[in-house]
C-alpha angles and dihedrals in degrees: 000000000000115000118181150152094232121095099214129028124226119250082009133098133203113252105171125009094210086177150230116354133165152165130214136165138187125233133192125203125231126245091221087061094041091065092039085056091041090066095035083057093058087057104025140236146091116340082216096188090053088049085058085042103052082038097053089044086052088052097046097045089047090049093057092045094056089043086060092051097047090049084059093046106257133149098189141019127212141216095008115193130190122212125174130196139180110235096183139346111309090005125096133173119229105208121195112179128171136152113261116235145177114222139187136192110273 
């Protein structure tokens, strides 16, 4: 399935607007890794286990999202966005919202 920022696709037309779909999921982070990340802030650098975890919240949010448009009946989706919010201390939503579409070859 395309999934894309873009609102329209080269050398592709709209056929069907199905709407709006998305995915999100929350995350909270461990103990164990905020201490981890305490020490790495005093020298610098990448929190490397916070980067795979952000990563893997993006996929899975994405995935659910797609699973949405598909169960419409969609075989793209258009003009994706991504927000992010903290809900709470150490939690944070990871938000991925498009319009599903159905495209054809020009």
């Amino acid at each position: 399935m395309l999934v894309t920022t873009m609102d329209h696709v080269p050398g592709k037309r709209i056929v069907e607007v199905v709407g709006l779909v998305r995915g999100n999921t929350i995350r909270a982070r461990n103990v164990g890794h905020d201490i981890m990340a305490g020490l790495k802030n005093l020298v610098g650098g990448e929190i490397v286990d916070y980067t795979k975890m952000i990563a893997e919240s993006r996929e899975q949010a994405l995935d659910r999202m797609r699973a949405e448009a598909r169960a419409n009946g969609a075989n793209a989706i258009v003009g994706v966005r991504f927000s992010t919010c903290e809900m709470m201390d150490h939690a944070a939503e990871i938000l991925v919202y498009g319009t599903a579409v159905r495209l054809e070859d020009e």
